[in-house]
C-alpha positions as CSV (number, residue, x, y, z in Angstrom):
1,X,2.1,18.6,24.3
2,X,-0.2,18.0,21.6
3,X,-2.7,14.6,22.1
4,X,-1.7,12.9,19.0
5,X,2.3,13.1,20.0
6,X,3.3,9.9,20.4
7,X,1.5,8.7,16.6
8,X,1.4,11.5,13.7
9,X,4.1,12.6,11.3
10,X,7.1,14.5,12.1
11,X,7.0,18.7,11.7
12,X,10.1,20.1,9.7
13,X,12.1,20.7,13.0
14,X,11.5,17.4,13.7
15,X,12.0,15.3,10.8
16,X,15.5,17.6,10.5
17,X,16.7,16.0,13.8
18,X,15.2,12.6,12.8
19,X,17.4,12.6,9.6
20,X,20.7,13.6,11.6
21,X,19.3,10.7,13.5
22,X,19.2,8.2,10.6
23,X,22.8,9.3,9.5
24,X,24.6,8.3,12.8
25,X,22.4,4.6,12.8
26,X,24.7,1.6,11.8
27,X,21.4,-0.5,11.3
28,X,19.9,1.9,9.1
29,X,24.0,2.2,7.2
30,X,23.9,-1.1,7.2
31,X,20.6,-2.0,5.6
32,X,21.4,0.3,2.2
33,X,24.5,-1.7,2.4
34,X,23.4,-4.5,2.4
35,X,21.1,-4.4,0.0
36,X,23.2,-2.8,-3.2
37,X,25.6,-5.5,-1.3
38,X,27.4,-7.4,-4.5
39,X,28.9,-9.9,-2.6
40,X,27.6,-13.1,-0.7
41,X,30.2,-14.3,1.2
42,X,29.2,-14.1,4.7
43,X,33.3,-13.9,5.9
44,X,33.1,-10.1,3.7
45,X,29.8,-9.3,5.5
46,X,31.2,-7.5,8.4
47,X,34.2,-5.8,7.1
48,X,32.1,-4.8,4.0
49,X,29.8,-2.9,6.3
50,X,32.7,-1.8,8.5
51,X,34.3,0.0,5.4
52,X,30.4,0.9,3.5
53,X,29.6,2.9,6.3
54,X,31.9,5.8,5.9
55,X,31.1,6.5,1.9
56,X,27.1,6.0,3.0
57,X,27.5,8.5,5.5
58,X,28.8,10.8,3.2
59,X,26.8,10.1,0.3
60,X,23.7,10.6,2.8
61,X,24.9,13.9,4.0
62,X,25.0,15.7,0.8
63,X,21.7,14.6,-0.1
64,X,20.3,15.6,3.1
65,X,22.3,18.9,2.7
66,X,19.5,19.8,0.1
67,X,16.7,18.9,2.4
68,X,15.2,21.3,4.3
69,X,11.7,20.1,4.8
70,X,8.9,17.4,5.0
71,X,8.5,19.0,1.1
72,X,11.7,18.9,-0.1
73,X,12.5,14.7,1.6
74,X,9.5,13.8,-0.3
75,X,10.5,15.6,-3.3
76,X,13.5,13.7,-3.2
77,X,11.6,10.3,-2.9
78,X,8.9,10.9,-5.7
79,X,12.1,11.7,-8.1
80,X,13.7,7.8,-6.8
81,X,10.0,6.3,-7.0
82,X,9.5,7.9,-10.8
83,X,13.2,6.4,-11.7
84,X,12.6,3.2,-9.9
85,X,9.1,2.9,-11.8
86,X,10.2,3.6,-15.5
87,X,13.1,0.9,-14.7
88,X,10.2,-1.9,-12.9
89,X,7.1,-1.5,-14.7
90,X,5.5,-1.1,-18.2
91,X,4.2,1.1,-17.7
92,X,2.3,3.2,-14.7
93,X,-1.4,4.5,-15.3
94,X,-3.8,6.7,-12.9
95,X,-7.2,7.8,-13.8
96,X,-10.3,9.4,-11.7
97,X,-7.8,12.6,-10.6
98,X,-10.0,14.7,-12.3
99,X,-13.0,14.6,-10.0
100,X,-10.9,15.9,-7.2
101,X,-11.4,19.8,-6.4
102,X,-9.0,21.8,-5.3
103,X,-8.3,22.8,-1.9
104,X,-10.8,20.0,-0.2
105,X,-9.2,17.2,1.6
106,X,-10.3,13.4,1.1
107,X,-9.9,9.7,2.5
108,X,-8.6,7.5,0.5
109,X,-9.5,4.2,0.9
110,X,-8.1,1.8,-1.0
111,X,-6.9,-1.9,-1.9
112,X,-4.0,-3.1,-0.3
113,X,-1.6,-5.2,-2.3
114,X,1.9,-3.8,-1.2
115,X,2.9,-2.5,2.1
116,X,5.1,0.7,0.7
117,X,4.1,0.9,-3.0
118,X,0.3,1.3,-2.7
119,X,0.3,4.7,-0.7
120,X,3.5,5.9,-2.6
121,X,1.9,5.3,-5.6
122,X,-1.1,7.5,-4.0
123,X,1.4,10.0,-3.3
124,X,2.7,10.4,-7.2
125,X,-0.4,10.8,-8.4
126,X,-1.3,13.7,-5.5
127,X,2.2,15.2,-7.0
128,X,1.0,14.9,-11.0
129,X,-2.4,17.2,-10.3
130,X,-0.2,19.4,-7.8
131,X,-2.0,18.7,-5.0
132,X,-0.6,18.0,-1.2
133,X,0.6,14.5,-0.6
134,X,-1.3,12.9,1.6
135,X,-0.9,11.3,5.5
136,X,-0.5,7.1,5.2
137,X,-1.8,5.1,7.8
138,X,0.9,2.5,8.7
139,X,0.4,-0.4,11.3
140,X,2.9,-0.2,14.5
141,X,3.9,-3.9,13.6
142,X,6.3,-2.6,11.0
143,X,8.1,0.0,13.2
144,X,10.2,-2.6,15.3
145,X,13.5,-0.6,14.5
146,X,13.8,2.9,15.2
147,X,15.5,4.1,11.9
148,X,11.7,2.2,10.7
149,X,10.2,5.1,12.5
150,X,12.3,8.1,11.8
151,X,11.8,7.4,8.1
152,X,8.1,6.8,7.7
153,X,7.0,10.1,10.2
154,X,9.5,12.1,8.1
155,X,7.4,10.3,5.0
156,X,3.7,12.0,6.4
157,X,2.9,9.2,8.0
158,X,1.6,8.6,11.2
159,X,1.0,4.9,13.2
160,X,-1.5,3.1,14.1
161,X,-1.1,1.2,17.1
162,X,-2.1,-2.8,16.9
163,X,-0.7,-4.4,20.3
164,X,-3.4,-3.6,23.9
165,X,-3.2,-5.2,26.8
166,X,-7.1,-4.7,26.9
167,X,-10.2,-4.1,25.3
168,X,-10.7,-0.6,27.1
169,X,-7.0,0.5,25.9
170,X,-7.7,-0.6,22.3
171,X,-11.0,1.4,22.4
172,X,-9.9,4.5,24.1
173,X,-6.5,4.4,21.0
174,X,-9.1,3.8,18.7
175,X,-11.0,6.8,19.3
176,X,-7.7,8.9,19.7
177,X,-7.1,7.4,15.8
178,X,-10.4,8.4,14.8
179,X,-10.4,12.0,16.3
180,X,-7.0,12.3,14.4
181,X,-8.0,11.7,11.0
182,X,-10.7,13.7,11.4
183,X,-8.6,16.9,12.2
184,X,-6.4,15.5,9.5
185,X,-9.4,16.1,7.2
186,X,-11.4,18.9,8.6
187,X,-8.5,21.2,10.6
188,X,-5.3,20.8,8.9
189,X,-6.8,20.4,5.7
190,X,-4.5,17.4,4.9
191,X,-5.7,13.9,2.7
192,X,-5.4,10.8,4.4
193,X,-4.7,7.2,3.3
194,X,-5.7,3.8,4.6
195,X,-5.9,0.5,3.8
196,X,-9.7,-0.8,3.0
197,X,-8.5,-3.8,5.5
198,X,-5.7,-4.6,7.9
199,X,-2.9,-6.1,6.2
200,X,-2.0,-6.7,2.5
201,X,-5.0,-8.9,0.6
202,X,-2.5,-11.9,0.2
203,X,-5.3,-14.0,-1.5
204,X,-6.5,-11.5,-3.9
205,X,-10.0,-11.1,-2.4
206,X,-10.5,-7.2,-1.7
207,X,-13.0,-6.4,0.9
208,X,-13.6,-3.6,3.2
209,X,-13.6,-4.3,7.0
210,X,-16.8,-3.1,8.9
211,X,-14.5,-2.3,11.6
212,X,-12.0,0.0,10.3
213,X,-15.5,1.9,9.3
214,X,-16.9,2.0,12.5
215,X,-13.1,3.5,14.0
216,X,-14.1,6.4,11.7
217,X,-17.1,6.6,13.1
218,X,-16.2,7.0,17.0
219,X,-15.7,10.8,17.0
220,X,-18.8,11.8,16.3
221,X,-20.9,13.5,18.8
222,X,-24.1,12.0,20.9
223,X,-26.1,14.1,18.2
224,X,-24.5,13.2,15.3
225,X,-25.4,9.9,12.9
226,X,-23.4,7.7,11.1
227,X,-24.5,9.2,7.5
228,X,-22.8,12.5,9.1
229,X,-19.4,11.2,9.5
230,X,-19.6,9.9,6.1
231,X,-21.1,13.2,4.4
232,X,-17.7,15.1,6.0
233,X,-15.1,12.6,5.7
234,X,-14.9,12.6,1.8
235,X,-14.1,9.1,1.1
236,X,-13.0,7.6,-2.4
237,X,-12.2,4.5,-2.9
238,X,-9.2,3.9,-4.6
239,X,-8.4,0.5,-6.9
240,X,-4.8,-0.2,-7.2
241,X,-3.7,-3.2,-9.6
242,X,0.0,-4.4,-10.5
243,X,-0.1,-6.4,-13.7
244,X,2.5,-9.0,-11.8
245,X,3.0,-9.4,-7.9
246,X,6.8,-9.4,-7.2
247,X,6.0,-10.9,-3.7
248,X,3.7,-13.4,-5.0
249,X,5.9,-16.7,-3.8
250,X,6.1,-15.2,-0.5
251,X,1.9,-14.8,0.0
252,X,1.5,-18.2,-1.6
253,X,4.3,-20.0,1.2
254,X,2.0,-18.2,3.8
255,X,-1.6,-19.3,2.3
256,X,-0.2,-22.8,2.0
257,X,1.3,-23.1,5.4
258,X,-2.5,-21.7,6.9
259,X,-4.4,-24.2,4.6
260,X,-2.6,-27.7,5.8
261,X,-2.6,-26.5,9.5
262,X,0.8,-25.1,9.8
263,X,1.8,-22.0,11.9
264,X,3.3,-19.2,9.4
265,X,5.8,-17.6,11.6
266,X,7.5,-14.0,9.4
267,X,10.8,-14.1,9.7
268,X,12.6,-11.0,11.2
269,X,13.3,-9.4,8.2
270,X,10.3,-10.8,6.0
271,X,8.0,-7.3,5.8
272,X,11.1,-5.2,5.1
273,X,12.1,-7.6,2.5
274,X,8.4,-7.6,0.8
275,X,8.8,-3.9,0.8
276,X,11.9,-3.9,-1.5
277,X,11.0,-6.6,-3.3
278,X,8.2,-4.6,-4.2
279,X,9.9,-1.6,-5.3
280,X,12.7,-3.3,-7.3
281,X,11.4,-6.4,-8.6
282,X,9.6,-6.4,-11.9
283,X,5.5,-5.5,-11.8
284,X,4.8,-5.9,-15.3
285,X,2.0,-2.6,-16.0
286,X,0.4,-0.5,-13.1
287,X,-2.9,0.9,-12.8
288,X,-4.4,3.2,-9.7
289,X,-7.8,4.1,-10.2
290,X,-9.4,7.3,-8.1
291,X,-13.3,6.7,-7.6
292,X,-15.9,9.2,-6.6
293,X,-16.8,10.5,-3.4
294,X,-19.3,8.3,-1.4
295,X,-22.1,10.3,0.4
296,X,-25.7,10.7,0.4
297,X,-28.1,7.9,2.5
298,X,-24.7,5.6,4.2
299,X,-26.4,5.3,7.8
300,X,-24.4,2.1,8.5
301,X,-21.0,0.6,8.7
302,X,-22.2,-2.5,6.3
303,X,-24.2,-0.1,3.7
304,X,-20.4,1.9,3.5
305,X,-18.4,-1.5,3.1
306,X,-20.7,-2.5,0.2
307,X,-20.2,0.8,-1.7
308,X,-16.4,1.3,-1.1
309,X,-16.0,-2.5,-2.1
310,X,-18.3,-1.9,-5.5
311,X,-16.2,0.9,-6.5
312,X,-12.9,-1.0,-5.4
313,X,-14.5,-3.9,-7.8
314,X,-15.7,-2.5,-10.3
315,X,-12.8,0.2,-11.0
316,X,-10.1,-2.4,-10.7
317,X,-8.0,-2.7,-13.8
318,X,-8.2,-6.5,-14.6
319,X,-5.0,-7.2,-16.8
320,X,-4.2,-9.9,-19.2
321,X,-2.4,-12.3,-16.2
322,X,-5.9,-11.7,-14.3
323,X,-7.8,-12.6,-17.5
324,X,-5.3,-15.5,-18.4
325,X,-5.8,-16.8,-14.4
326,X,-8.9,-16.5,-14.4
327,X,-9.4,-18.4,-17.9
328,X,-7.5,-21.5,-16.7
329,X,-9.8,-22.2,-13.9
330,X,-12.6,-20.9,-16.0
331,X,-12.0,-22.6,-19.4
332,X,-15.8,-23.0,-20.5
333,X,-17.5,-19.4,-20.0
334,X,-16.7,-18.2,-23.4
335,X,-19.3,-15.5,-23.6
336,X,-17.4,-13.7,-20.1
337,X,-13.5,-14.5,-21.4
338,X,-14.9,-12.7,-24.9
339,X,-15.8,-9.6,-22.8
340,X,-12.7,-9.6,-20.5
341,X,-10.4,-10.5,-23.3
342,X,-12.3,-6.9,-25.9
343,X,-10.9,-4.7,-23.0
344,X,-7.3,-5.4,-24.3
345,X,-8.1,-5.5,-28.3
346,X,-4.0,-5.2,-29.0
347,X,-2.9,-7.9,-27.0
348,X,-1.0,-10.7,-28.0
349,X,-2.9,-13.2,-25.7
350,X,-0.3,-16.1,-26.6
351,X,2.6,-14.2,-25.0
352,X,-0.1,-12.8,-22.4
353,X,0.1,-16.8,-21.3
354,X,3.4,-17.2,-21.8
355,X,4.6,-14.1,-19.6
356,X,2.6,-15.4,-17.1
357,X,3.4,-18.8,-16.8
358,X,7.2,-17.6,-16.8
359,X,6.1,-14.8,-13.9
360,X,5.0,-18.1,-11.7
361,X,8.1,-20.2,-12.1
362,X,9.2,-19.7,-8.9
363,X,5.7,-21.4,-7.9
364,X,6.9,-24.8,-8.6
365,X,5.0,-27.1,-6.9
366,X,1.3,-28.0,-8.0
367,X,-0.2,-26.7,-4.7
368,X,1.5,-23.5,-4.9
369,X,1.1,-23.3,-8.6
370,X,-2.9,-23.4,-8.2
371,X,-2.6,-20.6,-5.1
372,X,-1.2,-18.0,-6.9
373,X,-3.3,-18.3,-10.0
374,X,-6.6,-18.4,-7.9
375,X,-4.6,-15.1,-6.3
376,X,-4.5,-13.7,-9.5
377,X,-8.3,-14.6,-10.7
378,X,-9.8,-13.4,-7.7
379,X,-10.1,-9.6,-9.0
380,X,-12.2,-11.0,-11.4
381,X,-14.2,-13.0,-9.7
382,X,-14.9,-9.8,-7.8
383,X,-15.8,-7.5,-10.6
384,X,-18.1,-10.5,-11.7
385,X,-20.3,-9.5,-8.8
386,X,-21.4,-5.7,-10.8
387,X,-22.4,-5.9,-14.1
388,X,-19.7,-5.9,-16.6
C-alpha cells in the first residue's frame, strides 16, 4: 500500500471503477438533474428525478464508453470547459506560458477566486502549450458526498485533509502533504496547484499564507535550508482575474453577516452551488497570468510570501469594473485613474460604468452595495503597493 493512499488522485484502473461508481449514484443522477431541471414545482421534483435517471444513466454510459483513462476524462472536460467559456466569458486570456521549459515540473501558486474554475482554468492553459495537466490541491471540506470524491481524484486531484482531533495529527498529515508534493514534483515528474491561501479571497485582498509555505517546507532534511526547498520546488506564482464575479452576492452576504457580529452558517449545498454558478454564470473577460520562477536568496517563510504576493500583484490583470470600483471610492487621484484607465485605450468607460453597476444589481442594499465594490477595488489597491 502506498503512503499517500488514502489522499492523491485516482490511477486509470481506479478512476475506471470510480466512474462505473458514479453511474449507479442516484445523488450524483440526481444532481445533473436537477440542475438542467426546467421545472420548479417541488410536487414534479421526485418523479422528475424518478424518470431523469434512466436517460442520465444512459447518456453517461456512452460518454464513458469513450473513456479509457485519467487522459481521455480530462480530455473530455477541457472540450465542456472550452464550450462552457466561449458561451460565459468575453473573452479568456493567458500569458507567461512561455517561460515554462519543457519536461520540468512546477508549483503553481496562485490566487484563489473560484473553487473549481481557478485550477481548471490552470489546466487549459497546461493543455494549449501541450504540456501535462497538473495535480489540484482541494480541501477535504468539499468532499462531504462520495460521488464529490470519485469525481475530483478521477480529475488529478488529490485532498488535503482540514478536520484533527489534535495538534500532533495535524502536524504528522501536514508533513505526509508536504512529502507528497514533493514526489509530485521531483519523482513523478507531475505540476502541482495550490491555492496561495486557504479558501477563496472573498474580500478581494490576495495574500500568501506563511503557513501553507512552511507545510512545503517540512520535508526537508536536518541538513537542508529553507532556500533549498525553494530552489527545487519551482514555484510561480500565478494571477487569475475574472472581469465579473458570478458569486459576488454570495461573498458579500458572508462579509456582511462577519462584520455586524453574525455567525455565517453555509448551507448544505452552498460550495456546490458557488461551483456552478461559477462555471455557468456570466464572468465578463478572463485573464490568467503565469509568473516566473522564484529562487535565489528565499531563506524564510515571510521573504517567499512577499515575493509570491508581488508577482500575484503586480501581474494581476486589473479590468475596467476594478478601475471603475476603485475610482468610485477614489474619485480625487486623477494622476493614478489616468494610468489605470491608458491600460484599456479602447474602452468605452461610460458603458464600463454602466456594465458594472448593472453586474451589482443584485447588491441592493447600501451596505452590500459598498462591500462588493471595495471587493472589486481591492486588486488595485494591491498593485498600488509596486510601482505602476
Amino acid at each position: 500500500m502506498d503512503s499517500f493512499d488514502d489522499i492523491r488522485p485516482y490511477n486509470d484502473q481506479e478512476s475506471k471503477i470510480a466512474m462505473a461508481r458514479l453511474l449507479q449514484n442516484n445523488e450524483f443522477l440526481d444532481l445533473l438533474s436537477s440542475k438542467n431541471n426546467p421545472f420548479k414545482f417541488i410536487l414534479f421534483n421526485t418523479l422528475f428525478r424518478y424518470l431523469s435517471r434512466p436517460l442520465l444513466r444512459r447518456n453517461l454510459s456512452k460518454i464513458l464508453m469513450r473513456i479509457n483513462n485519467v487522459y481521455d476524462f480530462q480530455e473530455e472536460i477541457s472540450k465542456r470547459l472550452v464550450r462552457t467559456l466561449d458561451e460565459t466569458t468575453s473573452g479568456y486570456f493567458f500569458s507567461g506560458l512561455e517561460t515554462l521549459k519543457a519536461k520540468k515540473s512546477y508549483l503553481f501558486l496562485s490566487n484563489h477566486r473560484d473553487i473549481a474554475l481557478d485550477p481548471a482554468l490552470v489546466n487549459l492553459a497546461m493543455r494549449q502549450v501541450k504540456r501535462e495537466t497538473v495535480r489540484i490541491a482541494i480541501g477535504d471540506n468539499l468532499l462531504s458526498k462520495e460521488y464529490a470524491t470519485d469525481l475530483i481524484r478521477i480529475n488529478k486531484s488529490f485532498i488535503v485533509k482540514r478536520s484533527f482531533a489534535n495538534r500532533r495529527q495535524k502536524l504528522e498529515f501536514l508533513k505526509r502533504l508536504s512529502q507528497y508534493i514533493q514526489q509530485c514534483l521531483l519523482k513523478d515528474k507531475c505540476s502541482v496547484w495550490i491555492a496561495q491561501a486557504e479558501g477563496r479571497a472573498k474580500t478581494g485582498k490576495d495574500f500568501t499564507d506563511t503557513a501553507l509555505l512552511k507545510m512545503l517546507a517540512l520535508c526537508k532534511s536536518k541538513v537542508e535550508s529553507f532556500s533549498d526547498i525553494v530552489d527545487r520546488t519551482n514555484i510561480i506564482p500565478v494571477s487569475i482575474a475574472y472581469e465579473y464575479d458570478p458569486c459576488i452576492k454570495e461573498k458579500v452576504s458572508e462579509i456582511y453577516a462577519k462584520q455586524n457580529g453574525q455567525e455565517y452558517i453555509k448551507s448544505t449545498s452552498e460550495d456546490l452551488d458557488s461551483i456552478v454558478k461559477g462555471f455557468l454564470d456570466f464572468k465578463g473577460r478572463v485573464n490568467v497570468t503565469f509568473g516566473n520562477v522564484i529562487s535565489e536568496g528565499i531563506d524564510t517563510a515571510d521573504c517567499l510570501a512577499k515575493a509570491i504576493d508581488q508577482q500575484i500583484h503586480s501581474n494581476y490583470c486589473l479590468f475596467p469594473s476594478n478601475i471603475v470600483a476603485w475610482q468610485s471610492l477614489n474619485p480625487d487621484k486623477k494622476e493614478i485613474l489616468v494610468e489605470l484607465k491608458s491600460k484599456w485605450p479602447n474602452e468605452d468607460w461610460v458603458k464600463a460604468e454602466l456594465d458594472f453597476k448593472n453586474h451589482l444589481i443584485s447588491c441592493l442594499s447600501d451596505e452590500f452595495l459598498k462591500i462588493a465594490i471595495q471587493i472589486y477595488a481591492e486588486p488595485v489597491n494591491s498593485r498600488l503597493m509596486y510601482p505602476i
